[in-house]
NUGU-196867 format. One line per 4 residues: number of its first residue (from 1); their letters; for each residue x, y, z of C-alpha. Coordinates in steps of 0.2 Angstrom, whole numbers. Layout:
<nodes>
NUM = A = X/Y/Z | ...
</nodes>
This chain:
<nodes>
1 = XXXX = 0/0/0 | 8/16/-5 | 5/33/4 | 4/50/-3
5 = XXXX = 5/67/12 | -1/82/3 | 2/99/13 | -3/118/11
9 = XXXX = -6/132/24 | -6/151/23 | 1/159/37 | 3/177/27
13 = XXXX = -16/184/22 | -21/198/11 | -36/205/21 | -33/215/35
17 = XXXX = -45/204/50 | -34/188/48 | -17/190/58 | -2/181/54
21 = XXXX = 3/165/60 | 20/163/65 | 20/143/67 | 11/137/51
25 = XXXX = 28/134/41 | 35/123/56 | 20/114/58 | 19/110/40
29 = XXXX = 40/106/39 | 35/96/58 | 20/84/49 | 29/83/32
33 = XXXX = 45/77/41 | 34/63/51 | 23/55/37 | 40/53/26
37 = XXXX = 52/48/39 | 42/40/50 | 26/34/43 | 34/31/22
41 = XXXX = 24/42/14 | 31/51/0 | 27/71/0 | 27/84/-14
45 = XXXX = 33/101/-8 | 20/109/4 | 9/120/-3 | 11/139/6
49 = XXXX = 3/154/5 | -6/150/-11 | -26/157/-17 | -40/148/-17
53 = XXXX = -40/145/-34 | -21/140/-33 | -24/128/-20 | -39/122/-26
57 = XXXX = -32/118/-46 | -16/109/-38 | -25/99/-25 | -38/92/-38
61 = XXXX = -21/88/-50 | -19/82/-66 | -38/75/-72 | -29/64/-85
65 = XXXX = -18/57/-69 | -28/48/-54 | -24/39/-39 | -19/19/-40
69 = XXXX = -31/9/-30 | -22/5/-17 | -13/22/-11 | -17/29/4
73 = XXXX = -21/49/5 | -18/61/19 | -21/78/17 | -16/91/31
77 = XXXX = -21/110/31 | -16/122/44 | -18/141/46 | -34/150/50
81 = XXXX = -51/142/48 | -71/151/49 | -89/141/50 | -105/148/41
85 = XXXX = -120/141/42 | -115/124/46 | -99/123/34 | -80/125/38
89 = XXXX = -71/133/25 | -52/135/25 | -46/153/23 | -32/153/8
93 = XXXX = -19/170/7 | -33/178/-3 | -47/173/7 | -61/187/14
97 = XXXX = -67/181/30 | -83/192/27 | -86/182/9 | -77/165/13
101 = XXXX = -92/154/-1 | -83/166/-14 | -66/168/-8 | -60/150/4
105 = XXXX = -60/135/0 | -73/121/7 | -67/108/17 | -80/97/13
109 = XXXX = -73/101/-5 | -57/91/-1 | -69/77/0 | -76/80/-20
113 = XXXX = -57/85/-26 | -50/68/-17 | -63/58/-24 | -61/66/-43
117 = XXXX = -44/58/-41 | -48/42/-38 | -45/42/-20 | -51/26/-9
121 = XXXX = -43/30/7 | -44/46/13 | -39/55/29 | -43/74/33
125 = XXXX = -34/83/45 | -40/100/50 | -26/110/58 | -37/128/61
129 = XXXX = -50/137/75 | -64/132/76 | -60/116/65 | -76/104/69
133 = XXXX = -87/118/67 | -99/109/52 | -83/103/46 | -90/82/51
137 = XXXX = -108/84/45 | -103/96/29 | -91/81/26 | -102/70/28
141 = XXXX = -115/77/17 | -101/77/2 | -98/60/6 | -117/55/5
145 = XXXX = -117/67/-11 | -104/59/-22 | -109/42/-17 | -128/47/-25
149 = XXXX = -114/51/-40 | -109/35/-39 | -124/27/-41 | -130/38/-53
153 = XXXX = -114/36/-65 | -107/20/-58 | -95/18/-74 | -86/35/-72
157 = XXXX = -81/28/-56 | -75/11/-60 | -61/6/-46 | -62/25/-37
161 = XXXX = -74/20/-23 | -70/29/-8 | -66/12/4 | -59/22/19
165 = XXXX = -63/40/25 | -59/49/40 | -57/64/48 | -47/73/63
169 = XXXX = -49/91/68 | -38/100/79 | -52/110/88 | -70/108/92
173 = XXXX = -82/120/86 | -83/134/100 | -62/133/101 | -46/142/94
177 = XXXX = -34/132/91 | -16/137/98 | -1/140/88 | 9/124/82
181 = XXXX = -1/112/99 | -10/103/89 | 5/97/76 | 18/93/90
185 = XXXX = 7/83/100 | 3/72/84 | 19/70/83 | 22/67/101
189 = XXXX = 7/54/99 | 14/43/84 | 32/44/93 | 23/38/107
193 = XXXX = 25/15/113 | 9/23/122 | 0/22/106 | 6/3/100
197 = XXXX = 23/-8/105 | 32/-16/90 | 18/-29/90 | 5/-18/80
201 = XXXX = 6/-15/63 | -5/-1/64 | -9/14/77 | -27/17/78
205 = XXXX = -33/34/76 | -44/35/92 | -30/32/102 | -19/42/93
209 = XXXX = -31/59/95 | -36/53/114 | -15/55/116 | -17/72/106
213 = XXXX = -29/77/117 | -19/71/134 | -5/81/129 | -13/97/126
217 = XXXX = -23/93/142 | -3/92/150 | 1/108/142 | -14/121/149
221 = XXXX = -21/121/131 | -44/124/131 | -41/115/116 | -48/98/110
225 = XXXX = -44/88/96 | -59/78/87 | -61/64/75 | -75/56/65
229 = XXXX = -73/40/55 | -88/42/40 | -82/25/28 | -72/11/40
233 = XXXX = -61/0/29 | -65/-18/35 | -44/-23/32 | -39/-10/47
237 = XXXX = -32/5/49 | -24/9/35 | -19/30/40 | -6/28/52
241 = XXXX = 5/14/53 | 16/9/68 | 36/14/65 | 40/3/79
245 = XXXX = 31/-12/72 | 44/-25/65 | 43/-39/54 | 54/-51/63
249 = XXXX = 47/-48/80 | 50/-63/92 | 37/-77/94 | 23/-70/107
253 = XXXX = 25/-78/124 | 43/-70/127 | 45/-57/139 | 46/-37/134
257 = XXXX = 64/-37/142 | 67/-55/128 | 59/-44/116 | 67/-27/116
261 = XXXX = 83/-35/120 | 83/-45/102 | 77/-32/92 | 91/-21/99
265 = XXXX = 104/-37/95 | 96/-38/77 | 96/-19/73 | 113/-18/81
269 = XXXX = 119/-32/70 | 110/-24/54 | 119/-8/55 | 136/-16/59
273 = XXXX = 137/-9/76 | 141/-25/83 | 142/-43/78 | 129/-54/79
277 = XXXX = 130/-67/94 | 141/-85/86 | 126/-94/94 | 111/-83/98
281 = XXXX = 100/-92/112 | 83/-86/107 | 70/-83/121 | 59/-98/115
285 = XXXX = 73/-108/113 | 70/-124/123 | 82/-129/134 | 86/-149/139
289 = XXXX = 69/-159/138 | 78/-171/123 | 69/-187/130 | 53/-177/135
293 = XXXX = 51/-171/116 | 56/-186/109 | 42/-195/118 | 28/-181/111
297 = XXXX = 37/-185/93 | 34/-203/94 | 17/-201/100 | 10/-190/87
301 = XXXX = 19/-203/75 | 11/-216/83 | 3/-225/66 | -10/-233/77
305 = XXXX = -20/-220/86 | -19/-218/103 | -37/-215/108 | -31/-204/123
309 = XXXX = -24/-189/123 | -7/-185/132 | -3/-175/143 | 13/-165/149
313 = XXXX = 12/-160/168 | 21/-152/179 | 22/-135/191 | 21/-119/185
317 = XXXX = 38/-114/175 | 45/-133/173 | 43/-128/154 | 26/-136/147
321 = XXXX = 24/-122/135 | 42/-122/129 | 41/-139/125 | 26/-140/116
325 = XXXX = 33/-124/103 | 47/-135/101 | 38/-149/95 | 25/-136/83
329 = XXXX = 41/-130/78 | 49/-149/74 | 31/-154/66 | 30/-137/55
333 = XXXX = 48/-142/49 | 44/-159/45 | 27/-156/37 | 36/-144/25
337 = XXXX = 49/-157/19 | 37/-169/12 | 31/-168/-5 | 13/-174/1
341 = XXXX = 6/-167/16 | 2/-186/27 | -3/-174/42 | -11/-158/49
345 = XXXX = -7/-152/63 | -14/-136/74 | -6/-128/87 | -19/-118/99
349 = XXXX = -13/-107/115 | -28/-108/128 | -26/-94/139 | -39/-84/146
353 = XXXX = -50/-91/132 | -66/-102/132 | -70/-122/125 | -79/-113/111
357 = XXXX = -63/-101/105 | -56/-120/105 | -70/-128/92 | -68/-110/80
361 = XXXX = -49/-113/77 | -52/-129/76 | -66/-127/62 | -55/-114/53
365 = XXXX = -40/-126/51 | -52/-139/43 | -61/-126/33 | -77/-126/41
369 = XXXX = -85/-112/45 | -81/-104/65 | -95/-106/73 | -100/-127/66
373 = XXXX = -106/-133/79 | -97/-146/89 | -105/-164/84 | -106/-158/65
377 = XXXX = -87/-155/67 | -84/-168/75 | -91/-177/61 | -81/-171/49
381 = XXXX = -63/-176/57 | -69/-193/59 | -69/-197/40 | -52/-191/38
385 = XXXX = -39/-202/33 | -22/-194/39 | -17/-190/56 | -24/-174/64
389 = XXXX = -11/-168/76 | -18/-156/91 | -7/-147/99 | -14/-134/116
393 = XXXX = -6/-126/128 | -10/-117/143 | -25/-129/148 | -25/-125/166
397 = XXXX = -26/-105/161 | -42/-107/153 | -57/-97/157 | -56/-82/170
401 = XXXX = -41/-80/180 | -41/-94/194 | -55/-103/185 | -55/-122/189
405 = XXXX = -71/-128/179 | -67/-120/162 | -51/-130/163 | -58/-145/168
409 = XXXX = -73/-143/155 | -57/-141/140 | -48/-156/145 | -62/-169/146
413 = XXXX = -68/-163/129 | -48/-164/122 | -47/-181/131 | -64/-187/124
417 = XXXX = -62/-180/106 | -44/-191/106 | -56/-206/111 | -68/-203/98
421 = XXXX = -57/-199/82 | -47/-213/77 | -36/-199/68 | -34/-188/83
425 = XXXX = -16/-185/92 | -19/-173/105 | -4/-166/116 | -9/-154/129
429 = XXXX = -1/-146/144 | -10/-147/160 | -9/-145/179 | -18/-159/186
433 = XXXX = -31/-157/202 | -36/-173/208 | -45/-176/192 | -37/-196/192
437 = XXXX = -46/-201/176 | -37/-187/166 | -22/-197/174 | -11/-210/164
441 = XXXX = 5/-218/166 | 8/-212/149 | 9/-195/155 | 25/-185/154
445 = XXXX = 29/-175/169 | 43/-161/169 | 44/-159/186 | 56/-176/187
449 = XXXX = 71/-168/178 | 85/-179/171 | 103/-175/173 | 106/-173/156
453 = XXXX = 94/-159/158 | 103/-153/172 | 120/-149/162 | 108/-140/149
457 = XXXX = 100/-129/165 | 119/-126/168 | 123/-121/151 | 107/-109/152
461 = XXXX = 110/-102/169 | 129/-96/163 | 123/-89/147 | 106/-79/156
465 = XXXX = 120/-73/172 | 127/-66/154 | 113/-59/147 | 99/-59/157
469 = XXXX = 88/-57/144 | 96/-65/129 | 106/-57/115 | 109/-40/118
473 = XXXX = 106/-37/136 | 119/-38/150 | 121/-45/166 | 137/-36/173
477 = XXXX = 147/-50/176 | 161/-59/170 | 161/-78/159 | 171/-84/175
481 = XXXX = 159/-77/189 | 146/-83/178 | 152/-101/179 | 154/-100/197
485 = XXXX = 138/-95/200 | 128/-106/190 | 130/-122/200 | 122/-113/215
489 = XXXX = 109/-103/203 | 103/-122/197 | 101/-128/215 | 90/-113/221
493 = XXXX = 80/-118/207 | 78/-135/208 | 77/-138/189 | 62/-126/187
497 = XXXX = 66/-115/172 | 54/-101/179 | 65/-100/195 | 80/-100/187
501 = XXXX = 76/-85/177 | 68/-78/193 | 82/-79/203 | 94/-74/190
505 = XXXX = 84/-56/186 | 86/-53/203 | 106/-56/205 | 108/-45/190
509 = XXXX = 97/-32/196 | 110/-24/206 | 127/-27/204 | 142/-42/200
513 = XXXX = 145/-42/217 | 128/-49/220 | 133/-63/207 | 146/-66/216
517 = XXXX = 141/-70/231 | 132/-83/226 | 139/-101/233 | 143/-116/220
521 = XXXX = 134/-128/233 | 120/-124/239 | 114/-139/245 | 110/-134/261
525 = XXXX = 98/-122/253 | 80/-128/249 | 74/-125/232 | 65/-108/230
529 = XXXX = 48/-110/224 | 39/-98/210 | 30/-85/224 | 47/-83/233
533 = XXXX = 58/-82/218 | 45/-71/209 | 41/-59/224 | 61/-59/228
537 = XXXX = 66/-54/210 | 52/-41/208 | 58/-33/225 | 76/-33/220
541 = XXXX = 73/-26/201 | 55/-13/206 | 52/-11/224 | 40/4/218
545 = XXXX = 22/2/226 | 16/12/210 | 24/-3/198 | 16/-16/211
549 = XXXX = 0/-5/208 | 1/-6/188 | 7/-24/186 | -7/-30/201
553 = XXXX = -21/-23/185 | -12/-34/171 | -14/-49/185 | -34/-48/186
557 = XXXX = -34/-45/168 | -44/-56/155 | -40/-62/136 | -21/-56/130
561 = XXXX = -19/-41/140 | -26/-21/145 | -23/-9/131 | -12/6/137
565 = XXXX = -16/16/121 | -32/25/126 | -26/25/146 | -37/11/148
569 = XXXX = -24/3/159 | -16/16/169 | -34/25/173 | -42/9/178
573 = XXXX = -26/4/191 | -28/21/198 | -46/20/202 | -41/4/208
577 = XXXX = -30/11/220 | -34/28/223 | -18/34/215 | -18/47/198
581 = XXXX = -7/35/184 | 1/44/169 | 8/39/152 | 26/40/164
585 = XXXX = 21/29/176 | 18/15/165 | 33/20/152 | 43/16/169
589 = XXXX = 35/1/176 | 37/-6/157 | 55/-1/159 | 59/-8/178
593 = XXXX = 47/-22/176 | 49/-28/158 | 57/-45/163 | 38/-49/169
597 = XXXX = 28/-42/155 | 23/-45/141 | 16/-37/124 | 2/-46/113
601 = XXXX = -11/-40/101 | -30/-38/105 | -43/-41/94 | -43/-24/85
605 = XXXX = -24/-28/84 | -20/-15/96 | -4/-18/108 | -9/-23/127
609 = XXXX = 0/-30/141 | 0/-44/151 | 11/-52/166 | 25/-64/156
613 = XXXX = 19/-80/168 | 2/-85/172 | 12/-90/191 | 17/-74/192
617 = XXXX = 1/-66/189 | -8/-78/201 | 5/-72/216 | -2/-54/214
621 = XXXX = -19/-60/215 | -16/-68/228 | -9/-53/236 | -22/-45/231
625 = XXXX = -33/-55/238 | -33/-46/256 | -41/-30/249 | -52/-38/239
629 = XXXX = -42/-35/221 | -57/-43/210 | -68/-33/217 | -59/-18/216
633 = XXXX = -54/-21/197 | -73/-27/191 | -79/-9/202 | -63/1/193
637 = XXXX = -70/-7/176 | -87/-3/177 | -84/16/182 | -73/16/168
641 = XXXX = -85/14/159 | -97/24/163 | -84/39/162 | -80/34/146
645 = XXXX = -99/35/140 | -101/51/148 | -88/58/139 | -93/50/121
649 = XXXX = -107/60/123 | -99/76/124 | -86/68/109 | -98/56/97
653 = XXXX = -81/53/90 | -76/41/104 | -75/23/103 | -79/11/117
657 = XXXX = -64/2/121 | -64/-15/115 | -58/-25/130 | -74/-15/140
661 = XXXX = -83/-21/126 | -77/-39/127 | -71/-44/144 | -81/-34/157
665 = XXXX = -97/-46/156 | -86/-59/160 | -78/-49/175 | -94/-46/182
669 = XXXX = -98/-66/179 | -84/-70/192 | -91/-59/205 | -110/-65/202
673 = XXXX = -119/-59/219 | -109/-40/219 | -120/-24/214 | -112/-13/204
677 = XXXX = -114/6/211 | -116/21/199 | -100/29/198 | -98/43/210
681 = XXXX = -85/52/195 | -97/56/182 | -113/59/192 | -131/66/184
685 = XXXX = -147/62/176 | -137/55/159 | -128/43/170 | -132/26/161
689 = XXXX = -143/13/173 | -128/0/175 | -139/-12/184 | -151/-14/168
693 = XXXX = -135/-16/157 | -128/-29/167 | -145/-40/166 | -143/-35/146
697 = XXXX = -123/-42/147 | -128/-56/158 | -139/-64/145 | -127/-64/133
701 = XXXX = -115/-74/144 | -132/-86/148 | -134/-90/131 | -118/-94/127
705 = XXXX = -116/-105/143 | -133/-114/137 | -125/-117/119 | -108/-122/128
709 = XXXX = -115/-134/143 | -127/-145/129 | -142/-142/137 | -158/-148/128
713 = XXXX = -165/-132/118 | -179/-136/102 | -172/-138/89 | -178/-123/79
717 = XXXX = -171/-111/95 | -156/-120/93 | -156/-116/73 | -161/-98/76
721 = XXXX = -147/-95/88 | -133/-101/78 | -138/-90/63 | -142/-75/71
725 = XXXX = -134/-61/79 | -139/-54/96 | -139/-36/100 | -146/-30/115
729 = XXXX = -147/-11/120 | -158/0/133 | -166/10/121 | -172/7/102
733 = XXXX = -159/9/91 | -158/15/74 | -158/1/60 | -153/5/41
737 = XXXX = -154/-6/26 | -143/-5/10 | -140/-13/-7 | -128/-12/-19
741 = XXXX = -128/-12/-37 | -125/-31/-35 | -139/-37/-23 | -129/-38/-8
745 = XXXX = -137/-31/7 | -130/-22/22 | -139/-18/38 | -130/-5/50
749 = XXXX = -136/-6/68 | -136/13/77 | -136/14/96 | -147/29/102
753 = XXXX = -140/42/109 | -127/39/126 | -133/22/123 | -121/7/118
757 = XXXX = -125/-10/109 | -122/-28/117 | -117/-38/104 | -113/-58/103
761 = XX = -111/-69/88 | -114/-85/90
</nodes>
């Protein structure tokens, strides 16, 4: 996709009422600069100072030359900007403020001129006073004008379909805008980890302007920046995309500190800066397990089937979910050596996720439609004819945090679907708790190490007392104190890789004398378990009650993580805890705390945060536990939210954020018999009637438990259910219909106003 930043401003004016603006050339130099450097647009020279007429004839271009389908357009004005009668018109050097139909340009124009060119996605921004004055319904109405056009003269427009179109104005309509705010704090925003990691290909452009509007709230500026999304392009965000996002970013799962550190030892390498490491030990790399994994290879080989599945046990950290990417990792190498595929194989990671999410990637992989239901599916895999290889970790972290049923519920279905489906190899990692007929002798249990995987754990704990966090970190000690201290390091450990990593982040926290001072033999030293040598290393590495406070939020989260783009996550910890949380205060617990987080993709594909180990995160809970943490999160949520609301309906820009959206019915299912009070932060008569939302929320999760538990439903419910779509909302919404030229209808759902839409696909 190609993206073209086209520029113009006037800071000089011809009419006596329009005073000069000092900032407009730097702000056009500052944007220009950050779409080419940063974002890889390509730029003609900004337009300055020109008339109407001038600006007008070289936006609209060549009409003999148009835009290729699949560019993106961004076009920025700055300078000074008046609203009559409903439309925003851009005052040009010439302009008469008195006469601006005869003398400015429209900005709902730059919608018609865009389009002429054969734009399809588009992005407006609006650098001026009183830039949302009419500027999103006179936009609008162009929009809805030249799709009339287009239905009308459908084959002038051939391929020039608008797919994409937004807009983002630097002031509402009652406000001036101040000189050169609005362009450094986009720039600030984009520069900005808070607005996406290097996991996120794209940065979205709500939480780009939330950010805009956070740091001119920092900055004492009355000022407010607005968006308005009129066409959504169903591929993503297509206007903004992340300069920190990388290709080659390490496999998810690894720690941020894993994760930045290898970047760095690429970029590093890439540049010539320094050499890259003879032989790199990858944060996934599995380390020892030989017998373990050949066992799971000769099982998945098995040419009879086993009829049972098989399950890897062992306490938290022994290194279940290494060992299983190791094996996806040896089955994807195989299966791409053969000429003929004998074998399929899926690799699924169950944390925080539900039997269903199981039976939808499961589906997918065979080609079925998501949502098949289970006995049609299961159908299906019994006439294959090759081996069907299921691979799923993280068993014992399914459902809501501390769950115990969901877990239970996953691995009777996996243990029953490998009885069922002669074909069926399934190899799943999971915690046992007294279930004995999930129990067999076949079993492989890591917590009875070998000693061949004790000279591996040696090898690992001399290279991590080196580089703590893989290629391109250091630990601040020497290869021979390093080798000292290893023996002693594996003791403490007791051939548990999360403790060994533990207690090794917090020996090189400090200093090499630290290291050290660790003894050979530590025999006469019990083996640490994971809450000691977690709580140990966090004390030695971010003793901060604020850090505590932040990473305590990631630990009662659900699904992959809390967004900090939007300030989801630092404003929900601080009504958590009473304390006010900024953008700095997470930046430094990411810093001080990155060897116990990590970064991982929502479903909007935004970057969100989560704690490394599910252990780990089970130790804050549980710390948590004596101020009622759950509680305390569920309550921070659901004012959240309610702020959030209040504040859409002073901004209709706004967006609820999707984890709210998709996880806070569940929050409130784990805490079935609490009331939820009406925020005390946003009080008033338009405050929402949470109570009546959380019966609307609670039927969803009914439903779904209904479908999920196989409860006896008629048949044509049953039908209904899986084919339809519920919405449920307070008030009536609005409901449009559209076809197209080729008889494919659309229905749009429209909340009512300061209402929102509970929506579940089953």
């Amino acid at each position: 996709m190609n993206g073209l930043f086209l520029a113009a401003g006037s800071s000089d004016y011809a009419h006596g009422e329009l005073c000069e603006l000092g900032g407009v050339r730097g702000d056009l130099e500052r944007l220009r600069r950050l779409f080419t450097r940063s974002l890889g647009y390509a730029a003609p020279p900004a337009l300055l100072n020109e008339s109407a007429s001038t600006l007008r004839g070289a936006l609209g271009g060549d009409p003999e030359v148009c835009f290729d389908g699949d560019d993106t357009v961004v076009v920025y004005y700055t300078g000074h900007g008046a609203g009559t009668n409903g439309r925003h018109y851009l005052l040009c050097a010439d302009s008469d403020p008195d006469r601006p139909a005869a003398t400015a340009l429209g900005t709902d124009d730059l919608v018609r001129l865009m389009h002429e060119r054969g734009a399809r996605r588009l992005l407006l921004v609006i650098d001026t006073c009183y830039a949302a004055v009419g500027a999103a319904e006179s936009i609008s109405e162009a929009a809805h004008s030249v799709a009339l056009d287009l239905g009308q003269r459908p084959q002038v427009y051939v391929d020039r379909r608008l797919k994409a179109f937004s807009v983002i104005s630097a002031a509402r309509d009652y406000e001036r805008a101040g000189d050169s705010r609005f362009s450094e704090a986009l720039v600030q925003a984009v520069s900005s980890e808070a607005c996406g990691g290097a996991r996120a290909r794209q940065l979205m452009l709500e939480d780009i302007v939330d950010h805009i509007n956070r740091a001119l709230g920092r900055s004492g500026a009355s000022q407010h920046a607005t968006h308005a999304t009129l066409l959504s392009d169903p591929g993503g965000h297509p206007f903004f995309p992340n300069p920190r996002y990388t290709h080659d970013t390490p496999p998810e799962g690894v720690s941020l500190a894993e994760q930045r550190a290898l970047l760095k030892s690429r970029d590093g390498a890439a540049s010539g800066a320094r050499p890259a490491s003879p032989q790199p030990l990858t944060p996934d790399e599995l380390v020892g397990r030989d017998e373990a994994l050949a066992r799971l290879e000769t099982w998945c080989a098995a040419p009879a089937p086993p009829r049972r599945w098989l399950a890897v046990t062992g306490s938290p950290g022994s290194g279940k979910s290494a060992l299983l990417r190791a094996l996806s990792r040896r089955l994807a190498r195989s299966t791409d050596a053969r000429t003929e595929v004998s074998a399929s194989y899926l690799s699924v990671n169950m944390r925080h996720r539900w039997l269903e999410d199981l039976t939808r990637e499961i589906a997918v992989s065979e080609g079925a439609p998501p949502d098949t239901p289970p006995e049609q599916l299961e159908a299906g895999l019994r006439t294959r004819v090759t081996p069907y290889v299921l691979l799923v970790d993280g068993v014992e972290e399914a459902g809501a945090p501390g769950d115990v049923t969901e877990p239970e519920r996953v691995a009777r279905y996996l243990n029953g679907l490998a009885a069922r489906v002669g074909q069926m190899r399934v190899v799943a990692t999971w915690r046992p708790a007294g279930q004995d007929d999930l129990h067999s002798h076949d079993d492989v249990d890591l917590d009875g190490w070998a000693e061949d995987d004790r000279d591996a754990l040696l090898q690992l704990a001399t290279r991590l007392l080196l580089e703590p966090d893989g290629p391109g970190s250091a630990g601040g000690c020497s290869p021979r104190h390093a080798r000292e201290a290893a023996p002693g390091v594996v003791r403490r450990s007791g051939g548990n890789h999360l403790v060994l990593r533990l207690e090794i982040q917090r020996l090189t926290a400090s200093s090499a004398a630290t290291v050290r001072s660790v003894p050979a033999d530590s025999a006469s030293e019990s083996p640490l378990t994971v809450p000691e040598a977690f709580r140990r290393a966090l004390a030695a590495r971010c003793s901060d009650p604020v850090v505590n406070a932040l990473l305590t939020g990631l630990a009662f989260t659900h699904g992959t993580g809390l967004p900090w783009a939007g300030g989801l996550w630092p404003d929900t910890v601080s009504r958590m805890f009473g304390m006010t949380l900024t953008d700095g205060h997470v930046r430094d617990a990411l810093d001080s705390a990155a060897p116990f987080v990590a970064e991982s993709l929502d479903s909007a594909g935004r970057s969100v945060y989560r704690l490394h180990h599910e252990a780990c995160a089970q130790v804050l809970r549980d710390d948590a536990a004596k101020i009622d943490g759950a509680d305390r999160m569920l309550r921070a949520l659901e004012e959240e939210r309610v702020a959030r609301e209040a504040h859409a309906r002073k901004e209709p820009g706004r967006f609820t954020d999707p984890y709210l959206t998709e996880h806070l019915p569940r929050h409130r299912s784990e805490r079935p018999g609490r009331t939820t009070p009406r925020s005390p932060a946003v009080p008033g008569p338009g405050t929402p009637d949470i109570a009546r939302e959380e019966h609307l929320a609670d039927l969803h999760v009914w439903i779904r438990r209904l479908l999920a538990d196989g409860v006896e439903i008629p048949p044509h419910l049953r039908e209904l259910v899986r084919t339809t779509i519920l919405i449920t909302t307070l008030r009536t919404p609005r409901i449009e219909s559209l076809q197209d030229e080729q008889g494919r209808k659309s229905v749009t759902v429209r909340a009512a106003s300061g209402e929102s839409l509970h929506v579940t696909e089953f």
